[in-house]
N, C-alpha and C positions, 0 to 999 in steps of 0.2 A: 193772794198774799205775796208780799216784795220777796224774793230772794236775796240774803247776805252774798256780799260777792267779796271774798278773800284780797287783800290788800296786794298789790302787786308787790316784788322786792325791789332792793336797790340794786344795781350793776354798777359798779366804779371802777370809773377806767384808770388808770395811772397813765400819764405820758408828760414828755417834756415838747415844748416848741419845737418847730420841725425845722430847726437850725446847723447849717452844714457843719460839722467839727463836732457836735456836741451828742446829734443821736447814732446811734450804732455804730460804735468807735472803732469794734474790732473787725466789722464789715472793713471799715475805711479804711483798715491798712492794707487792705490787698483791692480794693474796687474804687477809693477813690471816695474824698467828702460827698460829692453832687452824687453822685450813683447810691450810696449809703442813704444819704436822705431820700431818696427817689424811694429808695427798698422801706425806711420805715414808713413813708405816707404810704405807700400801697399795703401795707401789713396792717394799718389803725383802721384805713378806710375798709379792708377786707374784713376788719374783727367788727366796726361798729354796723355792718352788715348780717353779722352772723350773730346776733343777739335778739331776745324773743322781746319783737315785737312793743308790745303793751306792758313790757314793765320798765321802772323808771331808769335812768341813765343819767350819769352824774360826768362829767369829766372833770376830773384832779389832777391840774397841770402844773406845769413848770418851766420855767422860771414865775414866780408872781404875779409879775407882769406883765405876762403875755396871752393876758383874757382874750384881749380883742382879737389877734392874732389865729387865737385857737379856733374863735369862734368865726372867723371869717374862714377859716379851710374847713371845719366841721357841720357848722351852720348852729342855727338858733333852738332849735327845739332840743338840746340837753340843757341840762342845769351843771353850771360850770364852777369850779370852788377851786381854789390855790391851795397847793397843798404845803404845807407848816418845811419850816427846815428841821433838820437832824437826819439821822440815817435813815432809811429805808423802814424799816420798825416803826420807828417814832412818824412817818410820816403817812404810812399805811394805817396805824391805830388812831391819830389823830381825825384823819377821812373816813375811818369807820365810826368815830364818836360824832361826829358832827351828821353824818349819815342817818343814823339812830336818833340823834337831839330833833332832826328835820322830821321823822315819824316814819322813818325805813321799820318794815318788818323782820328784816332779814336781811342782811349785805353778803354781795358776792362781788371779791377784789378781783382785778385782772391790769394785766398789761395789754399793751397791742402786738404782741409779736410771737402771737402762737396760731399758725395757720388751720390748723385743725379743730382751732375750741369751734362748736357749732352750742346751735341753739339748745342740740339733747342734751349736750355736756350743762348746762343751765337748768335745764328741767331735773336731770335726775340728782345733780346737787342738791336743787329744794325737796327734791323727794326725800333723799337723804337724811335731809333736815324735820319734814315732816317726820320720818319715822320714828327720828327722835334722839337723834345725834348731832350734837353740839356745835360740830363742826366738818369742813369736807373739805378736804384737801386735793387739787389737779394736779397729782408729780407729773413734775418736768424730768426727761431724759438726764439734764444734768444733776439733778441730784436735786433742785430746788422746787418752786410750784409754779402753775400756772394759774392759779385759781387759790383762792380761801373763802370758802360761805361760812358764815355762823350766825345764830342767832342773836350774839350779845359780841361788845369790844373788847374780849377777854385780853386784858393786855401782858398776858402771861406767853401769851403765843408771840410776841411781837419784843419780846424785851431778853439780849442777852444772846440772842442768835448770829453768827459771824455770815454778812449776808451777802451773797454774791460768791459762794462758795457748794461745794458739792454735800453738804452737812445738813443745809437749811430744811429739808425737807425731814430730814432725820433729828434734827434738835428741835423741830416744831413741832414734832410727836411725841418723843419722852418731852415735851414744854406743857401738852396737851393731856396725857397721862399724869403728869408729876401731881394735876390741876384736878386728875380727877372728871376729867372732859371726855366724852365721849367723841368717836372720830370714824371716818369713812372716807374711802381714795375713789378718784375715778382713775378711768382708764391714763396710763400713759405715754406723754405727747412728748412733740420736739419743740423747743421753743426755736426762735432764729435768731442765733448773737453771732456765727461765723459767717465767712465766705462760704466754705463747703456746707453748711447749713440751706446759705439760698439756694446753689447750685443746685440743690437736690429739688427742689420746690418751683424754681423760676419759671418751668413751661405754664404752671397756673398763673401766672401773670406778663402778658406777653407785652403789654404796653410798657413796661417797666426797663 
């Protein structure tokens, strides 16, 4: 008799074009546009390495149109989708809803510039999920997250939060309670938005 084989999740990456001036701005004021850019491609390529395997991967990028772009530094085997304008919110629940319309069982958002997220940090999320919590949250050192799994595009999570701020993590929680959602944290990472952020990290990347 056939064994049912559980549907993999989604992974969606967020990223913009790997465009000098535009990624990692606050690197760039002490290390310089070209070096800045250098630091985000080695952080996406390190994160789209440290993802399991056999489930699906999405890249939601930006600017619009820079499909080809993207897909010439990352290569063909992800499924690649433009991510909507508006804030962060708006553009993160948009990618979760289209995510879910395509027949994700389960989305898990990320960016590319968290050196530590590994593959566990993905398993014990869906664990999380599995056991029967709504939703799971990765805090970030700074106050926000590296990670959101949940099983539906609760847009309560995503609407009203001041983003790119030390709160985000804490207004997405009373957002997630107010809702009535159940919720679970993993462990907590650095993300890399400074100079002294790489400094700390830079020997794992010597070609950089």
């Amino acid at each position: 008799m056939a064994t049912s084989v559980e549907p993999a999740p989604s992974i969606l990456l967020f990223l913009k074009a790997p465009v000098p001036g535009t990624v990692k701005t606050r690197i760039a004021r002490t290390l310089g546009d070209k070096k800045a850019t250098a630091i985000y491609r080695a952080l996406v390529e390190r994160q789209l390495a440290n993802v399991p395997q056999s489930w699906h991967v999405e890249i939601h990028f930006s600017p619009a149109g820079s499909g080809d772009e993207m897909r010439g530094w990352l290569g063909n085997q992800f499924h690649y989708e433009p991510q909507s304008s508006g804030d962060l919110g708006e553009r993160l629940l948009c990618g979760i809803h289209s995510a879910f319309d395509r027949g994700a069982t389960a989305t898990f958002a990320i960016g590319g510039d968290c050196p530590n997220l590994q593959v566990s940090h993905f398993l014990q999320a869906r664990e999380r999920l599995t056991e029967g919590n709504d939703v799971v949250f990765g805090p970030a050192v700074d106050g926000g997250y590296y990670l959101i799994a949940a099983k539906q595009p609760f847009p309560v999570l995503f609407r009203s939060i001041a983003w790119s701020t030390s709160t985000v993590l804490e207004k997405s929680l009373q957002a997630a309670h107010s809702a009535n959602l159940s919720t679970a944290l993993l462990s907590v990472e650095n993300d890399i938005d400074e100079a002294a952020d790489w400094e700390r990290i830079q020997d794992q990347f010597p070609r950089v």
